[in-house]
N, C-alpha and C positions, 0 to 999 in steps of 0.2 A: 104629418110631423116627421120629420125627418131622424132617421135611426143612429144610435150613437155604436161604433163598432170600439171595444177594446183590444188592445196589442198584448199579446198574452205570449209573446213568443217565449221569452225568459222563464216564465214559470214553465209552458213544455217542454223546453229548453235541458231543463233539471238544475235549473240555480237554488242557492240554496235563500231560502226568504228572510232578507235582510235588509234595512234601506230602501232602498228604489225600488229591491224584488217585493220586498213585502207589502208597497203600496198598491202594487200589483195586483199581488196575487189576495190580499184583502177586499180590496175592489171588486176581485173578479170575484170572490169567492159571495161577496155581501150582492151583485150582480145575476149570477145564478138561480134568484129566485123571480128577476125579473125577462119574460121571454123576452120584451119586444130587445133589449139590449143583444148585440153581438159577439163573439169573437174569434182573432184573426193571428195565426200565425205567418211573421215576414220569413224568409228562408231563401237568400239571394235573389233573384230572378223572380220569383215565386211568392202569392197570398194565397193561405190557407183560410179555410172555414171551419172552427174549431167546433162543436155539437158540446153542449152544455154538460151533457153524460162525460165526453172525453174529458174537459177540463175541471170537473169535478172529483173522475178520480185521478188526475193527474194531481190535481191539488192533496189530494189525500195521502199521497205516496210521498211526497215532499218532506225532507229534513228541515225542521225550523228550530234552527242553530241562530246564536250573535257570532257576531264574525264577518271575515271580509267575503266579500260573493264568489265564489269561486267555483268555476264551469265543470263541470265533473265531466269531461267529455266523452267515454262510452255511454256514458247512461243517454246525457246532452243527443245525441248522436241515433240511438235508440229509439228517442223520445221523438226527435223532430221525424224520423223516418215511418211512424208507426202512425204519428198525426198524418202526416202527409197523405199515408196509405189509405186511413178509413177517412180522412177528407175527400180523397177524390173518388173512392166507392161511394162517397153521400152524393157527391156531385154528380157522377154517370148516372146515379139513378132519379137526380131531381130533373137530369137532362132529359129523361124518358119519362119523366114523371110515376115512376114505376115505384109501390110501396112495399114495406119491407116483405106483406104478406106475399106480393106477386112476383118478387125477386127469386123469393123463394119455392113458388111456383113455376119458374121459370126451367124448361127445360135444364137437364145436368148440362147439356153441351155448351148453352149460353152463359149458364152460370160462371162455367171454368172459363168461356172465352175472357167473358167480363171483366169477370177477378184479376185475371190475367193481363188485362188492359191496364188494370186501375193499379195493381201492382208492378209491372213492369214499369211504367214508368217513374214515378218517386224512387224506383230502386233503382233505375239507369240516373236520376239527377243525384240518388243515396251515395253512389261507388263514381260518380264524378267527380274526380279534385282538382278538375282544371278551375282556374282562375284567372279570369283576364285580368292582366296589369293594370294600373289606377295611376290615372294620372290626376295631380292637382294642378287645377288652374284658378287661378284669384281666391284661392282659401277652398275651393268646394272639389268633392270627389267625383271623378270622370271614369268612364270603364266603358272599355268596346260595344259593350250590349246595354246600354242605358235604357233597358226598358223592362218592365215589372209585368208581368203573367198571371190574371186571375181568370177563373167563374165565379167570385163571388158576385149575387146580384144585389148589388151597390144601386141607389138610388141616388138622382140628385142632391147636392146641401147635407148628406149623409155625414156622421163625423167620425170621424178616427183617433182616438183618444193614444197617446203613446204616454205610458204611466213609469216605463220600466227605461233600462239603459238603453235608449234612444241613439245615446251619443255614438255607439259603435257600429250604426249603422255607416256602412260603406259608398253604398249607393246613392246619396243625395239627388242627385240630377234625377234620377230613376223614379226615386221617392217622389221628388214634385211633376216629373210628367204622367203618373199616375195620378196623382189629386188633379192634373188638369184633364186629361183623358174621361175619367168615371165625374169629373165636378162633384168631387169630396171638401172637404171642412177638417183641418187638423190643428190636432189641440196637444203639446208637448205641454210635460211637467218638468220643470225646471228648479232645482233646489237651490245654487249658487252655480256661480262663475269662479268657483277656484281658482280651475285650470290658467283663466285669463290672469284675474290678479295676483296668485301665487304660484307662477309655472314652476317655481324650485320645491312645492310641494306636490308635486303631479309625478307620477310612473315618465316618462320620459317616451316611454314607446307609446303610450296612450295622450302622451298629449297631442299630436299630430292631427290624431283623431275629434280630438275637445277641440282645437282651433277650428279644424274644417267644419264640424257642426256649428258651433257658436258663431262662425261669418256666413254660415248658409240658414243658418234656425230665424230669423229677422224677415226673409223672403217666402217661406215654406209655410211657416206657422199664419191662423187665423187666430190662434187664442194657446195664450202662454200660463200655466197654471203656476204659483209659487207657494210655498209653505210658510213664509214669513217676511215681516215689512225688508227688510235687510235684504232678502232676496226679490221682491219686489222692485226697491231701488236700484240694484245691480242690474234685474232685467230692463228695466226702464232707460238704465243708460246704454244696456247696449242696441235696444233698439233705436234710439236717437240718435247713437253712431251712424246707423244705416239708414237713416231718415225714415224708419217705417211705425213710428210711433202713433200716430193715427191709423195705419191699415191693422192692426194686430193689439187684441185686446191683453190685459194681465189682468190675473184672476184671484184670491187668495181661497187656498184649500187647505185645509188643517185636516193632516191625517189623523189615525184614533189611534189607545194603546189598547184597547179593548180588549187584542189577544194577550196580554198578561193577567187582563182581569177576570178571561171566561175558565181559565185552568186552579187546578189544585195545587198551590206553592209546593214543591218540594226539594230536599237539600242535596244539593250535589251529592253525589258518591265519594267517599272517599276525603272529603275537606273537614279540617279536624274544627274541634267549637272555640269558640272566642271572641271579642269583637271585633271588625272589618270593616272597612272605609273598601267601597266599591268602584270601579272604574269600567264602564261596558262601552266598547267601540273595535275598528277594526285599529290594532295596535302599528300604527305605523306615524310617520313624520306629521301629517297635516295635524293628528290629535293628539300632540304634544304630549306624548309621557314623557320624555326625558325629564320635564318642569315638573311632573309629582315624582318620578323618582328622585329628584335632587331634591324638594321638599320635606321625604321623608329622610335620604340622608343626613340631609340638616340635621334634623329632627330628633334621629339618634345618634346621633355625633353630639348634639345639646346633652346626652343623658336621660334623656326620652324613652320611653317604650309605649310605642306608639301598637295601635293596634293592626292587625293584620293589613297587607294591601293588598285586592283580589282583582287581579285584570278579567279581565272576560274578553276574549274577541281571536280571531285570527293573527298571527306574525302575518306581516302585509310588507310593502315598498319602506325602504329606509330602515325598516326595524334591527338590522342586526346589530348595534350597539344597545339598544335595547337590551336585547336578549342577552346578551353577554353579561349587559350589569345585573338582569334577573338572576342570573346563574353562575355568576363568577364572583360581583365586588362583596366582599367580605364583610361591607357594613351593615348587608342585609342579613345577619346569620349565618351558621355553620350550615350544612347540607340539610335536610332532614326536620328543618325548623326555620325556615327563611320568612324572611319578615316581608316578602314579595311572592304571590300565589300568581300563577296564570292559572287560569280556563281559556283550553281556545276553543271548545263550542258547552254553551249550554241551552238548554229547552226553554221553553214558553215558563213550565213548572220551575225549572231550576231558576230561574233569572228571576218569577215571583217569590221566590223564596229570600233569592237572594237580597232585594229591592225593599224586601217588607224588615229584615235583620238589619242590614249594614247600619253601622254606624251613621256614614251621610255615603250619598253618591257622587263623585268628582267627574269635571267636566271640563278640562285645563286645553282645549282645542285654541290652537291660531284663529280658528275663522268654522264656521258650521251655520247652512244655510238651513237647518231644522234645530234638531237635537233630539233623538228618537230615543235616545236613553235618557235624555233628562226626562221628556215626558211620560217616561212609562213608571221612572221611579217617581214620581210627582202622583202619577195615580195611585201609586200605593201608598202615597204619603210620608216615601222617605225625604230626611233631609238633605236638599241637594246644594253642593256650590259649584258654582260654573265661572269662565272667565269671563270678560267683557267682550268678549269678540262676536263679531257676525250678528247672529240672531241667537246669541245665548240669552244677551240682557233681556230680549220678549218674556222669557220665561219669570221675569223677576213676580212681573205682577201674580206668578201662580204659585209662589212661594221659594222659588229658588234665590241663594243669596249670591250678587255679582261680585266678582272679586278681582281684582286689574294684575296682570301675572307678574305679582312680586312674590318671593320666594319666605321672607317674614310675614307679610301678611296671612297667606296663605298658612302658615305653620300657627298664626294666630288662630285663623277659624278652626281650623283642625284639632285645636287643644279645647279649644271651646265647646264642638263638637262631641269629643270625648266627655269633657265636664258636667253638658247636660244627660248625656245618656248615663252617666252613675250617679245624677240626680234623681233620675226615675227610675233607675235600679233596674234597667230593661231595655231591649232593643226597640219601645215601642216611642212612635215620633213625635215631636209636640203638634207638626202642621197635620192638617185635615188633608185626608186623601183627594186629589183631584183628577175625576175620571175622564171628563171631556165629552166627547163625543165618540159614537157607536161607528162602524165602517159603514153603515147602511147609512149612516145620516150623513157622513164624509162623500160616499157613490151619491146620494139624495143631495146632496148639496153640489158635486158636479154637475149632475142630470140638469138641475135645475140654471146652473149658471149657464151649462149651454144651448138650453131651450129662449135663453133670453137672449141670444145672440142674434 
């Protein structure tokens, strides 16, 4: 049977687990207890073999904040150097076959030679910041040294699962003469096609990056994983662009919320009591706050006193009119008492906290090819509204209400909202909590898709 390796770069990385990272780093972490599974740090030029021990406590050391992913790069930098190091001491010594008792037996002179070997060089590629130029040609990324550097021992039909931000890999060309070289099997997760159908909601400098993967992902990929029918469709049509819709299967994977369910809810620091309509995402263009701030304007401009509004998430691309009307338009409040809270990171605990109180939780996005905050307030059973876009409506059948982004509407549900929650005299919800599925049966139900391939 052929071995399935996971891409765990982003977690050693030091990202912070959010989205993409968390599907990651839940994966790997629910993965862990299974030896025959792998995993592999990419690092230019270079594949790592990551030991179970390392990415266990790497995972442990990790901030798990809402928010946008953001590379912390000393630690990032740290992390990948330190992988590298005890990578290739595992390697020199699977090369010698020598176990840890007999390493350590080993003369001092050989040891320090060793050491010296397996150190030196991760630190000569550690303190290199040359980069060859990239060139694109026909949408795909070219560079002078188009070729990928392992010992790992890679078995034919073997797979290589990329769960995490794939897209900014560099080296395309590299990347597939490697799966031809070792005759690997690669499996991308795919959420949406944003970048393609909304490039004026994309970072600008990242989109360059989204096109070259998205015309080169069609030829690369053996199997495309998606989160929802919506994202399904979109990968579906881009593979028929490229006419590769029969070589490359799609899959559906429903990740878990399970980490908001295994913690003990608790209330932010610091956030005063009252009721609160919640919003968790990375605060930027594509997830339309501007539409619930001008909703709750409305709202108090009607003579409303609507209940608190709590952002949770990173300031990201586009956000700075955002922010200004957080802290500046006067119809949110005087200083001190604003009727607009940010959080830009809260815990596993604080976000259950928050998910089990709010009022309902909002979800006013353009387009979202999951919704990982609508599902996790759905497990706790708050009540959630979301727009009609992308793959929000999926969520109706699990209790979330669709709402098409008009700005009366939307101030309808919202009162109503409120109405029932001082009918029950409590933050407690009328729907039934809906848990889903465990990360082990999300990795179990991978495994299993691509054992059938």
């Amino acid at each position: 049977m052929s071995k399935i390796w996971i891409d765990v770069t982003n977690v050693i990385a030091g990202f912070e687990i959010h989205g993409y990272s968390r599907i990651e780093a839940e994966i790997s972490r629910a993965a862990l207890t299974l030896p025959p599974v792998g995993f592999l740090l990419f690092e230019q030029e270079e594949v790592f073999e990551i030991s179970h021990d390392q990415l266990r406590e790497s995972i442990a050391l990790k901030p798990k904040t809402a928010g946008s992913i953001s590379n912390k790069e000393p630690q990032a930098k740290l992390g990948l150097f330190l992988a590298k190091v005890f990578s290739t001491i595992k390697q020199l010594a699977d090369s010698y076959r020598l176990s840890t008792q007999q390493i350590l037996l080993t003369p001092a002179r050989n040891v320090l030679r060793n050491s010296a070997i397996a150190f030196l060089g991760p630190l000569r590629r550690y303190m290199d910041v040359r980069n060859p130029p990239a060139l694109v040609v026909g949408g795909m990324s070219w560079t002078s040294k188009p070729e990928i550097r392992s010992s790992v021992a890679f078995e034919p039909d073997d797979w290589i699962v990329f769960t995490g931000a794939a897209w900014k890999t560099s080296n395309l060309l590299a990347l597939e003469r490697f799966r031809e070289n070792n005759k690997l099997r690669y499996s991308f997760l795919v959420a949406d096609l944003v970048p393609m159908k909304f490039p004026h909601l994309v970072l600008r400098e990242h989109l360059r990056h989204w096109v070259t993967y998205f015309s080169y992902l069609p030829w690369i990929a053996d199997n495309i994983f998606v989160l929802s029918r919506s994202g399904s469709l979109e990968v579906d049509q881009l593979l028929k662009g490229a006419g590769r819709q029969l070589e490359v299967r799609v899959n559906m994977l429903e990740p878990s919320a399970e980490h908001v369910l295994r913690v003990s809810p608790s209330k932010p620091a610091g956030l005063s009591s009252g009721p609160f309509f919640l919003a968790v995402s990375t605060i930027e263009a594509r997830k339309n706050h501007h539409f619930i701030l001008e909703v709750f304007r409305r709202l108090i401009e009607s003579g409303e006193d609507p209940p608190t509004l709590i952002l949770v998430g990173k300031y990201g691309w586009g956000s700075e009119l955002i922010k200004n009307a957080v802290d500046l338009d006067p119809t949110f409040g005087p200083r001190g008492d604003r009727k607009v809270v940010v959080l830009q990171s809260a815990s596993d605990s604080e976000l259950a906290w928050l998910y089990k109180n709010a009022v309902a939780t909002l979800q006013a996005s353009h387009h979202e090819g999951w919704g990982f905050a609508v599902q996790e307030a759905l497990a706790h059973g708050s009540r959630v509204l979301v727009s009609d876009k992308g793959a929000l409506p999926e969520f109706e059948q699990k209790g979330a209400v669709v709402i098409p982004l008009d700005v009366k509407v939307w101030i309808e549900h919202l009162l109503a909202a409120v109405e029932l929650r001082d009918v029950t005299s409590s933050a407690a919800h009328d729907s039934n909590p809906v848990p889903g599925l465990t990360w082990a049966e999300t990795l179990g139900n991978l495994i299993s898709t691509l054992d059938e391939i």
